[in-house]
N, CA, C and O atoms as a Tinker XYZ file with bonds, in Angstrom:
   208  protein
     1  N    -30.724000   -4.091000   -2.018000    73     2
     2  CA   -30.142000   -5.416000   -2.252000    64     1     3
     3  C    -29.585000   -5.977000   -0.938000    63     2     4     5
     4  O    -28.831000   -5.372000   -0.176000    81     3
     5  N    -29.987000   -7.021000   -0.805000    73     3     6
     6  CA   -29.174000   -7.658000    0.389000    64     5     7
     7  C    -28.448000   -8.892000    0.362000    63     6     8     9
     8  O    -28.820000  -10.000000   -0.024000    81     7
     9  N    -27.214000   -8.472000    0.893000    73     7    10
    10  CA   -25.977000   -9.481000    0.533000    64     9    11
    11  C    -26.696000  -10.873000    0.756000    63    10    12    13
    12  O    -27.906000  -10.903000    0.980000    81    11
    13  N    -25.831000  -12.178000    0.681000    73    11    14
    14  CA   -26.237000  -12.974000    0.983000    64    13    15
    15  C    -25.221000  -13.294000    1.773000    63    14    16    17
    16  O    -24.383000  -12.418000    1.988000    81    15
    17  N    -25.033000  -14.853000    2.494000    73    15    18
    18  CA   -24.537000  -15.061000    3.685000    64    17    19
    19  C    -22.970000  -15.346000    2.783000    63    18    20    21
    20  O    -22.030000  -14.641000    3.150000    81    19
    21  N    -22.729000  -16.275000    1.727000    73    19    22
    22  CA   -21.533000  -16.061000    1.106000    64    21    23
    23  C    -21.170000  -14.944000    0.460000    63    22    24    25
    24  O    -19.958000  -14.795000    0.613000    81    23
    25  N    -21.855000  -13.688000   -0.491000    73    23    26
    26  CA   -21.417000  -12.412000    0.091000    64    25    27
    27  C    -20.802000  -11.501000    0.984000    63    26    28    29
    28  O    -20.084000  -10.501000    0.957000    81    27
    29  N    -21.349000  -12.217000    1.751000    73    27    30
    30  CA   -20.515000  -11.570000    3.332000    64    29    31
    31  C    -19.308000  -12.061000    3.547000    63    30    32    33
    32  O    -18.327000  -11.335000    3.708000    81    31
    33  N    -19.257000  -13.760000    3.578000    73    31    34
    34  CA   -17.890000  -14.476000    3.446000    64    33    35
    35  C    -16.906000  -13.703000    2.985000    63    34    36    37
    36  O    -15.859000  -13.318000    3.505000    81    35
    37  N    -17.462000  -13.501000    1.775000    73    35    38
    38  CA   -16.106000  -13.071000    0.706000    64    37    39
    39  C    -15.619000  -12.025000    1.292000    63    38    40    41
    40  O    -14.427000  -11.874000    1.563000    81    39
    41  N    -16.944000  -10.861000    1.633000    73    39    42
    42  CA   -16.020000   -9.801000    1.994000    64    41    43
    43  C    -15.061000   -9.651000    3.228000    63    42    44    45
    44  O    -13.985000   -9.076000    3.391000    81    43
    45  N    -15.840000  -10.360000    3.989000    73    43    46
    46  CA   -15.010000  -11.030000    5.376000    64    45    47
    47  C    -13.370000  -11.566000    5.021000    63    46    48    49
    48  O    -12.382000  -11.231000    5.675000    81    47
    49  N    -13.369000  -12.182000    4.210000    73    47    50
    50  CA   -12.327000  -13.007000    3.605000    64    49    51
    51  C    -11.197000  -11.757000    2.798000    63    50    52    53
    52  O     -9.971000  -11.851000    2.764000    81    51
    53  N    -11.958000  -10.730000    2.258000    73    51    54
    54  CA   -11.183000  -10.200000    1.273000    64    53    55
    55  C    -10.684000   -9.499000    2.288000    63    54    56    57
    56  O     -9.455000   -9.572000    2.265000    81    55
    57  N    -11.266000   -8.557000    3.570000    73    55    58
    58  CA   -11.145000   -7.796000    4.258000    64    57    59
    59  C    -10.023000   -8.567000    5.441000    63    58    60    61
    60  O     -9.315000   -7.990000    6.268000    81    59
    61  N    -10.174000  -10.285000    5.144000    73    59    62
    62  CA    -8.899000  -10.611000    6.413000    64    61    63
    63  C     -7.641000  -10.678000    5.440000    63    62    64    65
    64  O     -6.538000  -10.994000    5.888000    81    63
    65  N     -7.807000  -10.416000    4.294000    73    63    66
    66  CA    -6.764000  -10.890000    3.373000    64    65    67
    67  C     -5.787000   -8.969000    3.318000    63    66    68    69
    68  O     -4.634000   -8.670000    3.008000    81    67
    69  N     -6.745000   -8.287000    3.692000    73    67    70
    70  CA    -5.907000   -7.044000    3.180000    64    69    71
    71  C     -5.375000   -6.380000    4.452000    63    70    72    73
    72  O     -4.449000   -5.588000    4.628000    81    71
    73  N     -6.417000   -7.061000    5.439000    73    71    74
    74  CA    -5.635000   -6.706000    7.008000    64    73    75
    75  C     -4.233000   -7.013000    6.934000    63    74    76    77
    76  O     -3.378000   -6.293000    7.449000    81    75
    77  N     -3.929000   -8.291000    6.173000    73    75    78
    78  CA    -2.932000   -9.421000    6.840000    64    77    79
    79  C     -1.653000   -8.597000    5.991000    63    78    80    81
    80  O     -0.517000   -8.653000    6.461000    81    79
    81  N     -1.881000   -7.947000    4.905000    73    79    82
    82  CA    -1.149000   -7.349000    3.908000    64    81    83
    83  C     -0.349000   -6.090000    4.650000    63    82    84    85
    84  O      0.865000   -5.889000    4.668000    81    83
    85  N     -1.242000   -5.436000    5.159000    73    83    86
    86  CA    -1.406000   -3.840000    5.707000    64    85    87
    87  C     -0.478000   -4.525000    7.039000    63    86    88    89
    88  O      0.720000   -4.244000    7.044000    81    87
    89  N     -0.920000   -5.252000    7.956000    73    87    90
    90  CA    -0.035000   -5.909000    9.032000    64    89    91
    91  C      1.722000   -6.339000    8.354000    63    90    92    93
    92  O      2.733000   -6.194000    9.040000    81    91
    93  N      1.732000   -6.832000    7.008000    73    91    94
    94  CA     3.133000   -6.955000    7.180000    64    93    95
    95  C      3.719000   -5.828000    6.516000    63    94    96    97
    96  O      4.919000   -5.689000    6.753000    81    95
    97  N      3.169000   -4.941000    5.708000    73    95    98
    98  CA     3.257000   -3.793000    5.730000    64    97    99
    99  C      4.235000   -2.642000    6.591000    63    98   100   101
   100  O      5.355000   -2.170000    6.395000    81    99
   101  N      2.938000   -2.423000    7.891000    73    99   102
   102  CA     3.525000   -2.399000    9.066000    64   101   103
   103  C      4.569000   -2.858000    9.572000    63   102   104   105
   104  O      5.356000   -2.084000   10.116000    81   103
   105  N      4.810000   -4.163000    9.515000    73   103   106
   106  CA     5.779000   -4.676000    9.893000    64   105   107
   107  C      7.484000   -4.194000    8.955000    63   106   108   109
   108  O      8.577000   -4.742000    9.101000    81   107
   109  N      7.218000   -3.317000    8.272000    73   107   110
   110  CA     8.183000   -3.705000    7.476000    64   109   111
   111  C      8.408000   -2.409000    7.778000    63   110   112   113
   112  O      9.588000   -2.326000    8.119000    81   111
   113  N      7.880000   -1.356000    7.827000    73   111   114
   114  CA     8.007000   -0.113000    8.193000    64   113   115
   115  C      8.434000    0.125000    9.261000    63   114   116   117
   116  O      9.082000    1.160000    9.420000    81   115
   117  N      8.231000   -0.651000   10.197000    73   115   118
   118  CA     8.720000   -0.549000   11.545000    64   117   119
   119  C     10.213000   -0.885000   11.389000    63   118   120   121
   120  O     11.063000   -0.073000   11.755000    81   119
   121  N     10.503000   -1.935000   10.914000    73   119   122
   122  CA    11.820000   -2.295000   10.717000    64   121   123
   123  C     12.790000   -1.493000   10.098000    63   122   124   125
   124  O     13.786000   -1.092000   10.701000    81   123
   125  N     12.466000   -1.151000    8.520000    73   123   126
   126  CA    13.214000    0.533000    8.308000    64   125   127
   127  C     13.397000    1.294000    8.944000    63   126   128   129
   128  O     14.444000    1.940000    8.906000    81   127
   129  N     11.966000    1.621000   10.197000    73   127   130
   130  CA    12.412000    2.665000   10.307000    64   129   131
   131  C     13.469000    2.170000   12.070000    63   130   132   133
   132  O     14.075000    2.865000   12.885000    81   131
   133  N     13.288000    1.119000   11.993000    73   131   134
   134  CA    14.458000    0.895000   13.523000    64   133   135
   135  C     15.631000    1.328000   12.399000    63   134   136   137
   136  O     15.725000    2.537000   12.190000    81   135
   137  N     16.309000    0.657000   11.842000    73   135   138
   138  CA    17.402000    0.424000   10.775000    64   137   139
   139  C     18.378000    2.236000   10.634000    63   138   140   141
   140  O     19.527000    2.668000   10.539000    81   139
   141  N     17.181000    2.651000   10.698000    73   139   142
   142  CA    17.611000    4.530000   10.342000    64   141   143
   143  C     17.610000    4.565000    8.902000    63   142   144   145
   144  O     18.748000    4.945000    8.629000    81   143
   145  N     16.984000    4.388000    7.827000    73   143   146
   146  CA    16.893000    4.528000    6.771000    64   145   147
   147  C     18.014000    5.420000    6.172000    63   146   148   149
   148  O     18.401000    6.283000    6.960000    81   147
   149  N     18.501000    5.414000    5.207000    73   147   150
   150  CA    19.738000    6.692000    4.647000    64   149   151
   151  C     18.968000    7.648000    3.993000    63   150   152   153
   152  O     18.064000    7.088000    3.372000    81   151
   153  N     18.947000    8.999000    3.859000    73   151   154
   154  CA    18.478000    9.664000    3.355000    64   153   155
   155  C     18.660000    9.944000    1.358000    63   154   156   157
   156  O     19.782000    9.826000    0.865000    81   155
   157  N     17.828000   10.185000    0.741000    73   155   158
   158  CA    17.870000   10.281000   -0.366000    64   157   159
   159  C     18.749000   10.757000   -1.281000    63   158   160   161
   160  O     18.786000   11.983000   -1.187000    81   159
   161  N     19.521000   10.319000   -2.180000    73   159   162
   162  CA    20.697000   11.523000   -2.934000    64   161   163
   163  C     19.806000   11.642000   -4.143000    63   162   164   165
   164  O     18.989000   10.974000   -4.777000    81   163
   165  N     20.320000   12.716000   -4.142000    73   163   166
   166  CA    19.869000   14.008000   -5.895000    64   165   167
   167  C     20.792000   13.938000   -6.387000    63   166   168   169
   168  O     21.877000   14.432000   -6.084000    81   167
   169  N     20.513000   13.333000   -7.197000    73   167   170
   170  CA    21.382000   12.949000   -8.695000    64   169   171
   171  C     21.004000   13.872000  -10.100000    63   170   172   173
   172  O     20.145000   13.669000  -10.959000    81   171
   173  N     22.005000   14.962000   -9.962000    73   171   174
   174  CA    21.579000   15.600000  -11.372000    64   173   175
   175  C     22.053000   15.061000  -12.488000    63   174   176   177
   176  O     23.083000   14.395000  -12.387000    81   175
   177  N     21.530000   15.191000  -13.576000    73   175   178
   178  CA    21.794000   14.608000  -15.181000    64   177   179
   179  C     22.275000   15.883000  -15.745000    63   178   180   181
   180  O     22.170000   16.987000  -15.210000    81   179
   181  N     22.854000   15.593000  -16.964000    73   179   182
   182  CA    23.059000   16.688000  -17.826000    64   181   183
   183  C     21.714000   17.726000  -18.212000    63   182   184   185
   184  O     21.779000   18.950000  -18.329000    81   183
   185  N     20.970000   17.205000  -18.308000    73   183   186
   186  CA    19.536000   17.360000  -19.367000    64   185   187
   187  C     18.672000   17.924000  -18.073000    63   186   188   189
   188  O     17.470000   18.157000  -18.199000    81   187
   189  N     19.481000   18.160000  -16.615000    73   187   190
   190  CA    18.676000   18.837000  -15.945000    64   189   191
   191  C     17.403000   18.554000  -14.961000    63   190   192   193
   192  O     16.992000   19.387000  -14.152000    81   191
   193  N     16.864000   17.310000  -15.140000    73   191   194
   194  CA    16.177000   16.218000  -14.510000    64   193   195
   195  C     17.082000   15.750000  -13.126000    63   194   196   197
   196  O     18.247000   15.375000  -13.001000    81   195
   197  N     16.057000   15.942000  -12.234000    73   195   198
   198  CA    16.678000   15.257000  -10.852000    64   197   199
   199  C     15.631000   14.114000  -10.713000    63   198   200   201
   200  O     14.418000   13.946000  -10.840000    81   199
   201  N     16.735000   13.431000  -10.387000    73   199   202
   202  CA    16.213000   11.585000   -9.988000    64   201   203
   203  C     16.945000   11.486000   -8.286000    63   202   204   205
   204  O     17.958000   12.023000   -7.837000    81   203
   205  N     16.038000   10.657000   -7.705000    73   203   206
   206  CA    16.030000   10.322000   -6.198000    64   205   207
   207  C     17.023000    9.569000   -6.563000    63   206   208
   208  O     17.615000    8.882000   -5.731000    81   207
């Protein structure tokens, strides 16, 4: 099968759309991790279940 030329578009399109996602993504990760993130507390329940 061979794509056609708007086939390609799309995927072109879908593929600048998930770059742009993954880029602020990135961006956001970077920023946590300047920030120093706090580390996680363990919270026990009665019933023995640990929750983050």
């Amino acid at each position: 099968m061979n794509p056609t030329i708007d086939d390609l578009l799309r995927m072109i399109g879908q593929l600048y759309v998930e770059n742009g996602m993954l880029r602020q993504r990135l961006g956001q990760l970077e920023q946590a991790g300047k920030k120093k993130a706090p580390p996680l507390k363990v919270v026990k329940k009665n019933d023995g279940d640990i929750q983050a």
